[in-house]
N, C-alpha and C positions, 0 to 999 in steps of 0.2 A: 525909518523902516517903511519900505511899502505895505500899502492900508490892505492888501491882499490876504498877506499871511499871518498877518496881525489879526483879521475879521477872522481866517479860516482858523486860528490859533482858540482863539475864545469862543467860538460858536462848537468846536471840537472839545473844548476842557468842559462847557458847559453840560454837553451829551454824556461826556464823561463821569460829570458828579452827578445826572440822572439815572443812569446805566447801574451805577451805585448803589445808590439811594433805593432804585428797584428791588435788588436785590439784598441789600441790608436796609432793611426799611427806617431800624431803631438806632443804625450807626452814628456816632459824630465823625465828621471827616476833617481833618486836618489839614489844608493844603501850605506847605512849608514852599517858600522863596530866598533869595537871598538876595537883601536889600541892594539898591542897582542893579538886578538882574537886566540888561539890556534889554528893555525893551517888553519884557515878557509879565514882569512882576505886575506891577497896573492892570494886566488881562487877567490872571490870576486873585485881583482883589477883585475886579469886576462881575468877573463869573461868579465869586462867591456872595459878594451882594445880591446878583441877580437871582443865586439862589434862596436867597435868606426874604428879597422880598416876595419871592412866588409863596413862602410860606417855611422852607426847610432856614430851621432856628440851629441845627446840629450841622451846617456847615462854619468851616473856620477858616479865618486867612492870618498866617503866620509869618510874619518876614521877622528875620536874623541876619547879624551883620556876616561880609564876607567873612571867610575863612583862611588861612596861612595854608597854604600846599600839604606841609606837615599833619592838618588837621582834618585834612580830605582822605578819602576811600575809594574803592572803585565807582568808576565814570563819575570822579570828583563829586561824588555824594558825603557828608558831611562822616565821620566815623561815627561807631557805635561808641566808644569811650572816649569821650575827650582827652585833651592833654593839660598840662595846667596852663597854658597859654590859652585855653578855650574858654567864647564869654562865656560859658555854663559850667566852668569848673571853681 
């Protein structure tokens, strides 16, 4: 993957969970991936370190394995109810 979109990918997510954070000062933040995510998942841990060492303890990095077509929603977002095929059922 060119190191372009990848720097401008994580310096954007990072702005992102401060952007947050400003606004819900007391929130814990969640950030969900799915394991192998091309390329992307690894920026997604990275931002959340990065913010966990500036000081925010209420950021999270969540990765879960892929999912079966069956067990996707819209723009293949995971469903709200699993199936019994799903690793959380």
């Amino acid at each position: 993957m060119n190191p372009k979109p990848r720097e401008g990918f994580h310096r954007r997510y990072v702005a992102l969970l401060k952007k947050v954070k400003e606004a819900y000062p007391e929130a814990s933040i969640f950030c969900f991936t799915v394991t192998g995510w091309p390329g992307f998942g690894p920026l997604v841990e990275e931002a959340v370190k990065e913010r966990n060492e500036a000081g925010d303890k209420k950021v999270y990095f969540v990765s879960y394995p892929s999912l079966e077509k069956e067990e996707l929603g819209c723009d293949w977002h995971p469903r709200s109810r699993p199936t019994a095929n799903s690793p959380t059922s």
